[in-house]
GUMARTI-935686 format. One line per field, with one value per residue (C-alpha): residue number from 1; residue in three letters; chain; x, y, z. Coordinates in nm, 2 decimals. Layout:
// residues N
num <- (NUM|...) .
residuo <- (ALA|...) .
cadena <- (A|...) .
X <- (X|...) .
Y <- (Y|...) .
Z <- (Z|...) .
***
This chain:
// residues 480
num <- (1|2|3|4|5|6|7|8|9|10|11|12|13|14|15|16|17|18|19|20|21|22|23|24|25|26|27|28|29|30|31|32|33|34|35|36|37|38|39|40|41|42|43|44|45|46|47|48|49|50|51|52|53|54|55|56|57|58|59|60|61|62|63|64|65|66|67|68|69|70|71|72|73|74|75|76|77|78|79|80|81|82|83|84|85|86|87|88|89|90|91|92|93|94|95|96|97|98|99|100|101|102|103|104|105|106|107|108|109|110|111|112|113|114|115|116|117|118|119|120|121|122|123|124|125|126|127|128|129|130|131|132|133|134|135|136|137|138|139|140|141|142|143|144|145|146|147|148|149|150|151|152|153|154|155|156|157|158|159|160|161|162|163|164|165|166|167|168|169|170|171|172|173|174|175|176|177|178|179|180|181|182|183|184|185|186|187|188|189|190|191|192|193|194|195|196|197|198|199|200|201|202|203|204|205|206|207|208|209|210|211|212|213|214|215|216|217|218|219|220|221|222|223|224|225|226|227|228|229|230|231|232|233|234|235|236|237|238|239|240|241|242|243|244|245|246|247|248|249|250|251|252|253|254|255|256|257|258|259|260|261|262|263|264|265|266|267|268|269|270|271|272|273|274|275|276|277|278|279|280|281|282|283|284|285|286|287|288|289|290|291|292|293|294|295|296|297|298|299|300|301|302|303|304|305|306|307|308|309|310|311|312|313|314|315|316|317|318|319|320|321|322|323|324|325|326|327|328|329|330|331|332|333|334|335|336|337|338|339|340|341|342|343|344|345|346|347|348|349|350|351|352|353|354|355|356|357|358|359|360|361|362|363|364|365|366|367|368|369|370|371|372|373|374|375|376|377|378|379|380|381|382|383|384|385|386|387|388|389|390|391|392|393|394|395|396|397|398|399|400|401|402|403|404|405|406|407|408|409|410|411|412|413|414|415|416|417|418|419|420|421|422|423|424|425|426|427|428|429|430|431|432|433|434|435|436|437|438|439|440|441|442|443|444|445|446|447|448|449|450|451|452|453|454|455|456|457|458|459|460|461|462|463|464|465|466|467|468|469|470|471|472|473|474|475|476|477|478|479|480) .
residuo <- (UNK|UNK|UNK|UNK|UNK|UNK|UNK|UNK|UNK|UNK|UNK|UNK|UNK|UNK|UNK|UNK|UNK|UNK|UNK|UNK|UNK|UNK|UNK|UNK|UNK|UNK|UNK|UNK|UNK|UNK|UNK|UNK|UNK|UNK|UNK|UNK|UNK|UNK|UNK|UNK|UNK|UNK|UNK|UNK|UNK|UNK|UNK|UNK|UNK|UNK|UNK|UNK|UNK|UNK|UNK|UNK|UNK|UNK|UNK|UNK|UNK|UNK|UNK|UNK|UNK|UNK|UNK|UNK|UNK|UNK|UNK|UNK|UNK|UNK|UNK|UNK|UNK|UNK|UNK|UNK|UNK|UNK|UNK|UNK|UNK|UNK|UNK|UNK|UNK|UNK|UNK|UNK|UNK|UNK|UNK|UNK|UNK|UNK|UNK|UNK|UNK|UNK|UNK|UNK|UNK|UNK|UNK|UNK|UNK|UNK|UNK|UNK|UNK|UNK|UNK|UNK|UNK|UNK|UNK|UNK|UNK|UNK|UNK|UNK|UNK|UNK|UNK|UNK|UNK|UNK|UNK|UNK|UNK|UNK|UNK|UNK|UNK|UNK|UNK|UNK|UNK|UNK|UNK|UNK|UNK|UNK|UNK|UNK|UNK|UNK|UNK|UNK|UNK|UNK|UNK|UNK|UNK|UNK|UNK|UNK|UNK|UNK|UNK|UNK|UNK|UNK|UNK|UNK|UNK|UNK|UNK|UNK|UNK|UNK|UNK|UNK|UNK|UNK|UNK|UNK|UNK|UNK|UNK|UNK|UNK|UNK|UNK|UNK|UNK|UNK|UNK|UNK|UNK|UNK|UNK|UNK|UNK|UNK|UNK|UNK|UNK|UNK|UNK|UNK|UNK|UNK|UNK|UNK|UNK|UNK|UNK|UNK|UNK|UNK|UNK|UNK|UNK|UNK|UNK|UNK|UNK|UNK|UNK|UNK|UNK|UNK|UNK|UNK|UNK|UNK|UNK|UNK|UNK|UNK|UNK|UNK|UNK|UNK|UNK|UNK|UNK|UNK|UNK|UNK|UNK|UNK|UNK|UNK|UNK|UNK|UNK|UNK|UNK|UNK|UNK|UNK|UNK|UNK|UNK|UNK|UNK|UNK|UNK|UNK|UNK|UNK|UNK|UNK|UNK|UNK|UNK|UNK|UNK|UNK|UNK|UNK|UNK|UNK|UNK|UNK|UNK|UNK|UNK|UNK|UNK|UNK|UNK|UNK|UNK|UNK|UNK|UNK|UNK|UNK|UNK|UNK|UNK|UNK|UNK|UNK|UNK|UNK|UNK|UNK|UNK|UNK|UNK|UNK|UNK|UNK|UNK|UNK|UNK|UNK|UNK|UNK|UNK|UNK|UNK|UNK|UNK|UNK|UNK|UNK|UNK|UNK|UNK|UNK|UNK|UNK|UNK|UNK|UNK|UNK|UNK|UNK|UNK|UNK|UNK|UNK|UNK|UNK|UNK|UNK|UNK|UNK|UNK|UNK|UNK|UNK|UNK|UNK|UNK|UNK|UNK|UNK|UNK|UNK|UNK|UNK|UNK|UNK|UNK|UNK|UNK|UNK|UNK|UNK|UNK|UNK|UNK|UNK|UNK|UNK|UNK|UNK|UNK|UNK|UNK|UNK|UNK|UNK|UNK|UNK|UNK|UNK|UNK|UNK|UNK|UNK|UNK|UNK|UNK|UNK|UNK|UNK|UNK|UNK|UNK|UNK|UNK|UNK|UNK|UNK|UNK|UNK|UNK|UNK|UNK|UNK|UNK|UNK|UNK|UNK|UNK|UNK|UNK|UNK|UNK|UNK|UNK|UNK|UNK|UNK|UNK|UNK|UNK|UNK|UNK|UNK|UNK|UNK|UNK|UNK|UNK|UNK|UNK|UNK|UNK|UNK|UNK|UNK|UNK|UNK|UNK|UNK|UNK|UNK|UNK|UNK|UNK|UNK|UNK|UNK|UNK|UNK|UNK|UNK|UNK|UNK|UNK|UNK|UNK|UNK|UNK|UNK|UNK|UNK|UNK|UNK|UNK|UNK|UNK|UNK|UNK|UNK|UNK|UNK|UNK|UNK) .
cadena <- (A|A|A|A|A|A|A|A|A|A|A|A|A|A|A|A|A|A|A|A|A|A|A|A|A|A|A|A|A|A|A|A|A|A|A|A|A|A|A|A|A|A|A|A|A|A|A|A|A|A|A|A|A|A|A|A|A|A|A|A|A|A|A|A|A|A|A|A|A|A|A|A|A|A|A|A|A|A|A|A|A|A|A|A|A|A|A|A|A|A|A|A|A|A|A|A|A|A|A|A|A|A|A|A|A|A|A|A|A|A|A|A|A|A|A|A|A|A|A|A|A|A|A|A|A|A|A|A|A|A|A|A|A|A|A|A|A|A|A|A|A|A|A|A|A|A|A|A|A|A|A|A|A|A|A|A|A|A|A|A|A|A|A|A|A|A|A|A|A|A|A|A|A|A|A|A|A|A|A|A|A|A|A|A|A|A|A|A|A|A|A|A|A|A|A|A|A|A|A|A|A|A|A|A|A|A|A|A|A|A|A|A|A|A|A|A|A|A|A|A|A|A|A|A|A|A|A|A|A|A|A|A|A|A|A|A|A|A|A|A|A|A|A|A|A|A|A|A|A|A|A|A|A|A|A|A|A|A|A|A|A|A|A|A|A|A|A|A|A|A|A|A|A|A|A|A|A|A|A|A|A|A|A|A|A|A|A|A|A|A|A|A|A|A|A|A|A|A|A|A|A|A|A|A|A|A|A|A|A|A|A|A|A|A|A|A|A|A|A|A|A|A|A|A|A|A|A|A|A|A|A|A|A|A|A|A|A|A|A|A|A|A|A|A|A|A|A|A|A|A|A|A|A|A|A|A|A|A|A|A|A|A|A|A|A|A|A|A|A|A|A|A|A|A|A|A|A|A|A|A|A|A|A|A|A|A|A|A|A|A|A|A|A|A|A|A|A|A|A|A|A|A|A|A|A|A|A|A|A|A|A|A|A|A|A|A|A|A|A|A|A|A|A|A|A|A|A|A|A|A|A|A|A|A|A|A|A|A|A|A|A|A|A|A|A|A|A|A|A|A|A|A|A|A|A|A|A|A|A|A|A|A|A|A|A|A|A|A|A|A|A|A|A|A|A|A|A|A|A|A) .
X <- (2.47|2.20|2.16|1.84|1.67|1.74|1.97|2.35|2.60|2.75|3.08|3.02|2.86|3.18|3.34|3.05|3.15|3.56|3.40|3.23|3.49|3.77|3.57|3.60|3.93|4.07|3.83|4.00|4.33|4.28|4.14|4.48|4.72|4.55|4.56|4.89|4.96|4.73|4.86|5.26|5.22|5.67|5.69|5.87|5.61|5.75|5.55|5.68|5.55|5.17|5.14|4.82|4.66|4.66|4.54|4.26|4.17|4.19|3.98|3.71|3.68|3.62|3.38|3.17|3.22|3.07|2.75|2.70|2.71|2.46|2.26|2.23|2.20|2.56|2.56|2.24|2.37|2.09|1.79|1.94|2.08|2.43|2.48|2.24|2.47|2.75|2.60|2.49|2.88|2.99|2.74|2.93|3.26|3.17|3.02|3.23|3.49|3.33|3.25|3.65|3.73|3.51|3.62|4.00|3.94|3.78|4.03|4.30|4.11|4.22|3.99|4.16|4.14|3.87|3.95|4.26|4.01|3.84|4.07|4.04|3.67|3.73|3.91|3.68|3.42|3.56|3.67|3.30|3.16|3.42|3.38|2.97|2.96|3.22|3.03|2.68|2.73|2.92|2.65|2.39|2.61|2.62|2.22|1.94|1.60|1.32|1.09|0.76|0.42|0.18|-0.08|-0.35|-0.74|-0.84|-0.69|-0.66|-0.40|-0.26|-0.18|0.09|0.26|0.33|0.69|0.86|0.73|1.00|1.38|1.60|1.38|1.28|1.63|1.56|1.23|1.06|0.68|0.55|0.22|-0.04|-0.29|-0.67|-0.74|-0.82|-0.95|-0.87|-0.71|-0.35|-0.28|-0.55|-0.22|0.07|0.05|0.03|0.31|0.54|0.82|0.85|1.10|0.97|0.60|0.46|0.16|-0.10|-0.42|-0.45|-0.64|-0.44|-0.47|-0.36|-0.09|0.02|0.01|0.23|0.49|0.55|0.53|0.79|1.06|0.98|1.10|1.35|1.10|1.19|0.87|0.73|0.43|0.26|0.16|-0.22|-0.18|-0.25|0.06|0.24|0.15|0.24|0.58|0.68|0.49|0.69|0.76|0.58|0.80|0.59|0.38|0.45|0.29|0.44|0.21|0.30|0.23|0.05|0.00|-0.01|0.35|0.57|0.90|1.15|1.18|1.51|1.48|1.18|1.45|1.76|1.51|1.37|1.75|1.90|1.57|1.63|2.00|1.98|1.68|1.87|2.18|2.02|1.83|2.15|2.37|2.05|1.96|2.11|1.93|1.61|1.67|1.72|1.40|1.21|1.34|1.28|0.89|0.83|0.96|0.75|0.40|0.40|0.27|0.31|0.63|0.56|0.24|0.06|-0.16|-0.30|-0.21|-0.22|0.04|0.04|-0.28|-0.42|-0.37|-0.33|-0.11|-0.01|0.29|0.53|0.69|0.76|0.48|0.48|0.15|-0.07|-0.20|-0.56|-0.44|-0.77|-0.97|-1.29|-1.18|-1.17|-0.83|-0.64|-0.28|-0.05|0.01|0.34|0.50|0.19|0.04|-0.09|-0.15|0.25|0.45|0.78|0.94|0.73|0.87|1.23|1.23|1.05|1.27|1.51|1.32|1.36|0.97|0.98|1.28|1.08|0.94|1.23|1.06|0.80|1.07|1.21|0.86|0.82|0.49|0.68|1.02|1.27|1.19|0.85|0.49|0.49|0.16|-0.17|-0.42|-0.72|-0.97|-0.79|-0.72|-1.11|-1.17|-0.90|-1.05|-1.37|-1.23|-0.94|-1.01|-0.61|-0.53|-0.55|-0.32|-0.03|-0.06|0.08|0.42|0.50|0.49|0.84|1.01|1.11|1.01|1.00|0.71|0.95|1.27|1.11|0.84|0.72|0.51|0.22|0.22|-0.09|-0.20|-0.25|0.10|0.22|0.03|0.20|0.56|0.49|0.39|0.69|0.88|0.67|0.74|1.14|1.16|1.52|1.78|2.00|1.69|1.66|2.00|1.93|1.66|1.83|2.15|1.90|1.69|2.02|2.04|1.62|1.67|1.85|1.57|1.27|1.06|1.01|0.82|0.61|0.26|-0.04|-0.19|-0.48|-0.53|-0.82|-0.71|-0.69|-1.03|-1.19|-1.06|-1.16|-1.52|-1.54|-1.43|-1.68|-1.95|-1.81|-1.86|-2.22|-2.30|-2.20|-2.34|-2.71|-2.64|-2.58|-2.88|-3.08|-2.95|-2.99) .
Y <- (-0.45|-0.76|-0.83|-0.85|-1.14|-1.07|-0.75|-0.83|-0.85|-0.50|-0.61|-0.74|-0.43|-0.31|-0.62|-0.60|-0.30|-0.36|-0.68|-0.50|-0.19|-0.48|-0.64|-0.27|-0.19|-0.56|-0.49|-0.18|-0.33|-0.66|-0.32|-0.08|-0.38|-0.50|-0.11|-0.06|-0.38|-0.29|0.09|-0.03|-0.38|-0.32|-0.35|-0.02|0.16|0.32|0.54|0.87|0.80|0.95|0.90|1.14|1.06|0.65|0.78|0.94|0.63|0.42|0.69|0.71|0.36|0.31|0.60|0.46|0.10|0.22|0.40|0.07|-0.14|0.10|0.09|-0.29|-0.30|-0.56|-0.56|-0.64|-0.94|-1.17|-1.06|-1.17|-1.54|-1.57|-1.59|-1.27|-1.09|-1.18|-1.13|-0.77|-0.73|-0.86|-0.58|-0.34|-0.40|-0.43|-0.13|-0.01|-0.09|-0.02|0.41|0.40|0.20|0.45|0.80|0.67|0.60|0.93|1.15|0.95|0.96|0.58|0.25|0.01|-0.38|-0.46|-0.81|-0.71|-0.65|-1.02|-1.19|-0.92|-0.92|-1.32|-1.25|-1.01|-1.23|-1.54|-1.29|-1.17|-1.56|-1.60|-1.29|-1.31|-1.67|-1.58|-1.23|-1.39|-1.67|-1.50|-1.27|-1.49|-1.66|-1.31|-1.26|-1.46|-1.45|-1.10|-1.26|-1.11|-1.07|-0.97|-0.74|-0.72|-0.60|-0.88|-1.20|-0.96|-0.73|-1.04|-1.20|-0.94|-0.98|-1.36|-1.34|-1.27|-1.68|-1.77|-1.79|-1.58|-1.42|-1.65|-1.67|-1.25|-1.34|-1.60|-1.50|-1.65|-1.49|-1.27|-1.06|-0.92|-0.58|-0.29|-0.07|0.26|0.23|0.05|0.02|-0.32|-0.50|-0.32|-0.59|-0.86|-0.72|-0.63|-0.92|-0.92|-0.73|-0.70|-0.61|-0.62|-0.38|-0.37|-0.24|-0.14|0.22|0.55|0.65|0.26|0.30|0.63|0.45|0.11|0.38|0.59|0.18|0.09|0.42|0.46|0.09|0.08|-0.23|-0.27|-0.18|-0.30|-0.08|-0.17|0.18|0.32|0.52|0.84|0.69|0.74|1.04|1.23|1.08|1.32|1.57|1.96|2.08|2.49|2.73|2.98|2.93|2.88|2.51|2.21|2.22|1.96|2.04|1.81|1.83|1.69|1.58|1.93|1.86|2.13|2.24|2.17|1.77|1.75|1.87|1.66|1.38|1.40|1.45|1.14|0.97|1.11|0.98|0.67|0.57|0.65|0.49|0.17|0.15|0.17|-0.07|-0.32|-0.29|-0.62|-0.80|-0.63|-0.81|-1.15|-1.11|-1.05|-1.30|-1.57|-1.44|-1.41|-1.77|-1.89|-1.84|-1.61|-1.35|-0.93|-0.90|-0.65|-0.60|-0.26|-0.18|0.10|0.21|0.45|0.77|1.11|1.28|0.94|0.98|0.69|0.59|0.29|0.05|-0.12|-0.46|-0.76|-0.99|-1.31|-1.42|-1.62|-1.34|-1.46|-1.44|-1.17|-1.25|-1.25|-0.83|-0.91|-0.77|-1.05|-1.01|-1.27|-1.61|-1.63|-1.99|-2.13|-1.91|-2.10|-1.81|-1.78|-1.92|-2.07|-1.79|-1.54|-1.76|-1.74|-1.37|-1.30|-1.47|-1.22|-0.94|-0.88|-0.83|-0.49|-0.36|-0.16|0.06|0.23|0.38|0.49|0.63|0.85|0.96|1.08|0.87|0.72|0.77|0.53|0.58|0.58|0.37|0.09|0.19|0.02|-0.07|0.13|-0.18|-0.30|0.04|0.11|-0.21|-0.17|0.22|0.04|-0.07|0.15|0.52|0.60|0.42|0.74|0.87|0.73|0.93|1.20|1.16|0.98|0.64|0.43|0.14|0.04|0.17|0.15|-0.14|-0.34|-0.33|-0.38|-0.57|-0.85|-0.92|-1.08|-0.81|-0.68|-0.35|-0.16|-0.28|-0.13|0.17|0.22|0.15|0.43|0.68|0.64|0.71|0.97|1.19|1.11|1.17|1.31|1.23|1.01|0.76|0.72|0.66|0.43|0.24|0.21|-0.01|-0.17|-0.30|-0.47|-0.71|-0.75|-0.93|-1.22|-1.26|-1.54|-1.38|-1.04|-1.19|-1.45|-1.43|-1.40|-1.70|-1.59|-1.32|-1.16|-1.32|-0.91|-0.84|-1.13|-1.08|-0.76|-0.85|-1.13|-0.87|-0.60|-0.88|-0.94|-0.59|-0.57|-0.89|-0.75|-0.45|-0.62|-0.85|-0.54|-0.38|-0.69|-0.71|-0.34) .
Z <- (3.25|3.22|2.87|2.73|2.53|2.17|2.19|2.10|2.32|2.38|2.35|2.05|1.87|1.83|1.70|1.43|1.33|1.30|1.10|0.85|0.86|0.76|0.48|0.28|0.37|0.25|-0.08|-0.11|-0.09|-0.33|-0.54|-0.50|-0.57|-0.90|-1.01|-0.94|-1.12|-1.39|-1.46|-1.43|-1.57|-1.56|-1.20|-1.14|-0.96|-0.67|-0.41|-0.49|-0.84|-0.90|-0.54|-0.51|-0.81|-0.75|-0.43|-0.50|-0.70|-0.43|-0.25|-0.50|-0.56|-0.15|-0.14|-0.45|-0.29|0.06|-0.14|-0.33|-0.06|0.16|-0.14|-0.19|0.22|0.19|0.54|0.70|0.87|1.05|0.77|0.46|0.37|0.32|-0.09|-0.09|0.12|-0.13|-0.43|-0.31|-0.18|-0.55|-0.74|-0.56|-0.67|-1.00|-1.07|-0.84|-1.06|-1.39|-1.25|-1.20|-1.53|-1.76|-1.55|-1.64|-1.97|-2.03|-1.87|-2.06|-2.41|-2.39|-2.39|-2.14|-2.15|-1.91|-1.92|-1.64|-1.37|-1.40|-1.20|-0.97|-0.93|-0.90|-0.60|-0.47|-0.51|-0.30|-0.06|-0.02|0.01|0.29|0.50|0.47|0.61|0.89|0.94|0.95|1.14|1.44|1.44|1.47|1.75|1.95|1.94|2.08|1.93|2.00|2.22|1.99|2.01|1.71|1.77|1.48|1.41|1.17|0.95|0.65|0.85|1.02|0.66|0.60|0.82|0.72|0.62|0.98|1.04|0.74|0.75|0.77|1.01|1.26|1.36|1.47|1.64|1.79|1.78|2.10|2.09|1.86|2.00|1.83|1.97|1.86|2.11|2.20|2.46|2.50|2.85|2.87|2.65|2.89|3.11|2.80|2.64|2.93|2.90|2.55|2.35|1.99|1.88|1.56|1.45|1.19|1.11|1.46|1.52|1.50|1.90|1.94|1.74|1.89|2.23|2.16|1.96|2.27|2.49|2.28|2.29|2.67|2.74|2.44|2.28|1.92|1.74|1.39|1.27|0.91|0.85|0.71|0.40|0.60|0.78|0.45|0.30|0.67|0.58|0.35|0.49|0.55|0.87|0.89|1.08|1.09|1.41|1.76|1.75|1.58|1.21|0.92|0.59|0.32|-0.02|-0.36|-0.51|-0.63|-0.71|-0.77|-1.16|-1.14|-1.06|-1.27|-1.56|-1.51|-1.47|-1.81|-1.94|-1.81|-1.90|-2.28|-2.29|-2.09|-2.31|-2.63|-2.55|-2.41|-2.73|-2.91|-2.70|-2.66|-3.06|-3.13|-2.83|-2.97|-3.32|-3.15|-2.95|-3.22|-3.44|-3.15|-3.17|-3.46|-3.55|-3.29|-3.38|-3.65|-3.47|-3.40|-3.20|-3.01|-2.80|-2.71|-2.40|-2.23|-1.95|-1.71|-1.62|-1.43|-1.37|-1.51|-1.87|-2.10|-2.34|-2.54|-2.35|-2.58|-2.49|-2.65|-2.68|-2.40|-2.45|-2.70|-2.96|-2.83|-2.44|-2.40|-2.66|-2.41|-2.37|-1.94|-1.81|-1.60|-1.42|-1.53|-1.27|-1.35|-1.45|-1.40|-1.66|-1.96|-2.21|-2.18|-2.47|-2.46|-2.63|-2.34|-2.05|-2.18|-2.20|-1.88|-1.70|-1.86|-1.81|-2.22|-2.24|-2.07|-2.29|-2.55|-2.31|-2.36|-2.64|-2.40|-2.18|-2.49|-2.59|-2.26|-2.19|-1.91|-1.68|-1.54|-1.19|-1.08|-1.04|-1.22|-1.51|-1.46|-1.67|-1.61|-1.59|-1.34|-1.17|-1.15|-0.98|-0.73|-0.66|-0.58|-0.24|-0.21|-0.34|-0.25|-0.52|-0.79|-0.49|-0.72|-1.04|-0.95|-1.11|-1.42|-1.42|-1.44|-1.57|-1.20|-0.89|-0.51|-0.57|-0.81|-0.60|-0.27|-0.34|-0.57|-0.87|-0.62|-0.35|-0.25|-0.45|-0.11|-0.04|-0.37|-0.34|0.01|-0.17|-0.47|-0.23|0.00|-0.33|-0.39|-0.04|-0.10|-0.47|-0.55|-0.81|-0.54|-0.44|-0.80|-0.87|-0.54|-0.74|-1.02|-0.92|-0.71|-1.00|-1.15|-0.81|-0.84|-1.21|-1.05|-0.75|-0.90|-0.63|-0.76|-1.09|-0.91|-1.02|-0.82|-0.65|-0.93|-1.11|-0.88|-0.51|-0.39|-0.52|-0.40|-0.07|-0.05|-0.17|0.07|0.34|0.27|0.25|0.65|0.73|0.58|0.76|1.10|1.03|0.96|1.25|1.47|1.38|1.47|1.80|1.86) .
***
């Protein structure tokens, strides 16, 4: 069989997968030793001794260790750099780890040293360094680049897609040519698009859209669609038995009673015991603000939650007490900033501003999993252009969310909305779980609390383009 441009050798598929099957399977091994070693620190162990209960730890620390690294995606090899790929594998075996550490303590109403397992997650770690820059780097050895085209309505659409220019992913696809069209009708691009073997979509119509999706499954062409929110909302939509054609269902959010109440348990004890744990972090923040400037420690806003009611949002104060003293609601610029203070730059970097909305959490004004609040100045402006936006306050809003690990602090608000409602159609107590862990590996990424290029860039480019559409409009009408 030829191989194509950009596929992987099929030989080497399988040699991929022994790769990544060997990483767990040593991890699980440097894992079983240090247990044994740590549960008969004498030496004696034989097998015949607890043989099925070590076993089943060695089971359920591979189990947990293969959900964790699904979760943190530890083996995408090609789209992530090297030391991210580690540092994702190195987050698994710790909490990996931990889950085991705590259930054994528990069932043996007996607080183990945890210092035992450093030197163990030492070794895991090297070990995770070494295998991502083998595993990586043959990978990349067994590919050659997509051959891509881009195929887009306008610059605004063609903007988002700006990060497949940018390593890691230029090494995956080599864009060799973008294409504006938006007609109805796809078979004008067949021939334009024919040798390629990657496209990339966006803003394109929907019968468009339909058409390059059934181009690309009929001649196995890997396709990349930025979908409309329409797009997202049939996503999640139900599947009706009932007739004899195929009918999807749609309809506003309606989670099971039964979610909705273990949701607002764990957000009750997680809250309280976070508060408890993090009560001497909480002293020292405020002590470091307070002996700044003299000023309130913490600061309240309003903000926006299910069915758009609004409450007060606690977190520690970053700002200059005067930041809005004109009353005009601005998103922060990140570093560059200059209403931050010292103290504020410190603990954003931390992420110890958002802590007190743990308070919020407890109160039930908020959960830990869901849309990030907005304020509702800033909501009503970006409903001006973008009436989907409401679309989001369905649910409750959350301390994290889709938005927050998958995106960043300057993606677009369409973009976000797009993210919350994908969270939306899949809500359930494992993607929030999901999120969760996944928060942990976003607190050590700079890029998910970059600030906006300036604190209106969406609006104004939204303005700008509905003054484009009046002006063709007027022009059109001219001409006609």
């Amino acid at each position: 069989m030829s191989i194509r441009s950009g596929r992987v050798n099929n030989a080497s598929t399988p040699s991929l997968r022994y790769i990544k099957y060997l990483h767990t399977v040593v991890t699980v091994v440097i894992f079983t030793c240090f247990w044994l070693r740590f549960r008969y620190p004498d030496g004696e162990w034989q097998i015949t001794r607890a043989f099925r209960y070590n076993m089943f730890i060695a089971i359920g620390f591979g189990a947990l260790l293969t959900w964790f690294n699904n979760t943190y995606n530890s083996y995408t090899l090609g789209y992530f750099r090297i030391r991210q790929l580690a540092f994702s594998q190195s987050l698994s075996d710790f909490f990996s780890t931990a889950i085991i550490y705590f259930a054994v303590s528990v069932a043996w109403f007996k607080l183990y040293n945890p210092l035992a397992f450093f030197p163990m997650l030492i070794l895991m770690g090297l070990w995770n360094c070494a295998w991502s820059l083998y595993a990586n780097t043959y990978y990349c050895l067994q590919i050659q680049n997509y051959r891509t085209v881009v195929i887009y309505r306008d610059e605004n659409d063609l903007r988002r897609f700006g990060d497949i220019t940018g390593k890691p992913i230029e090494r995956l696809f080599s864009v060799e040519k973008f294409i504006q069209y938006d007609a109805p009708d796809y078979f004008a691009l067949e021939e334009q698009i024919r040798d390629y073997d990657a496209i990339f979509v966006t803003g394109v119509n929907a019968t468009l859209m339909n058409g390059l999706c059934k181009y690309c499954v009929d001649n196995d062409i890997r396709g990349f669609f930025l979908p409309h929110i329409g797009d997202v909302i049939m996503c999640g939509a139900e599947h009706i038995k009932s007739f004899t054609t195929p009918v999807l269902s749609v309809r506003r959010a309606n989670k099971p009673l039964e979610y909705l109440i273990v949701k607002r348990g764990f957000d009750i004890v997680a809250s309280f015991l976070a508060l408890v744990l993090l009560s001497p972090l909480f002293l020292l923040t405020a002590l470091l603000i307070k002996a700044y400037d003299r000023g309130p420690v913490f600061y309240k806003q309003v903000r926006l939650t299910q069915d758009g009611r609004e409450f007060k949002i606690i977190k520690f104060r970053s700002m200059r007490v005067d930041a809005e003293k004109d009353g005009v609601a601005r998103l922060s610029t990140g570093d560059r900033d200059p209403r931050i203070t010292p103290v504020g730059h410190f603990i954003r970097a931390c992420r110890l501003d958002e802590l007190p909305q743990l308070f919020n959490i407890l109160k039930g004004d908020m959960t830990i999993v869901g849309p990030r609040p907005e304020r509702p100045e800033i909501a009503r402006e970006y409903e001006k252009y973008m009436p989907e936006f409401r679309l989001r306050l369905q649910v409750k809003a959350g301390l994290t969310g889709y938005a927050q690990v998958y995106g960043k602090y300057s993606t677009s608000p369409y973009e976000k909305l797009e993210f919350d409602l994908l969270y939306i159609n899949q809500m359930n107590a494992l993607t929030d779980l999901e999120l969760m862990f996944n928060t942990v590996r976003i607190l050590f990424s700079k890029e998910s609390t970059e600030g906006v290029e300036s604190e209106t860039a969406w609006l104004r480019e939204q303005e700008k383009a509905r003054e484009k559409e009046e002006n063709r409009a007027i022009s059109s009408g001219r001409m006609g």
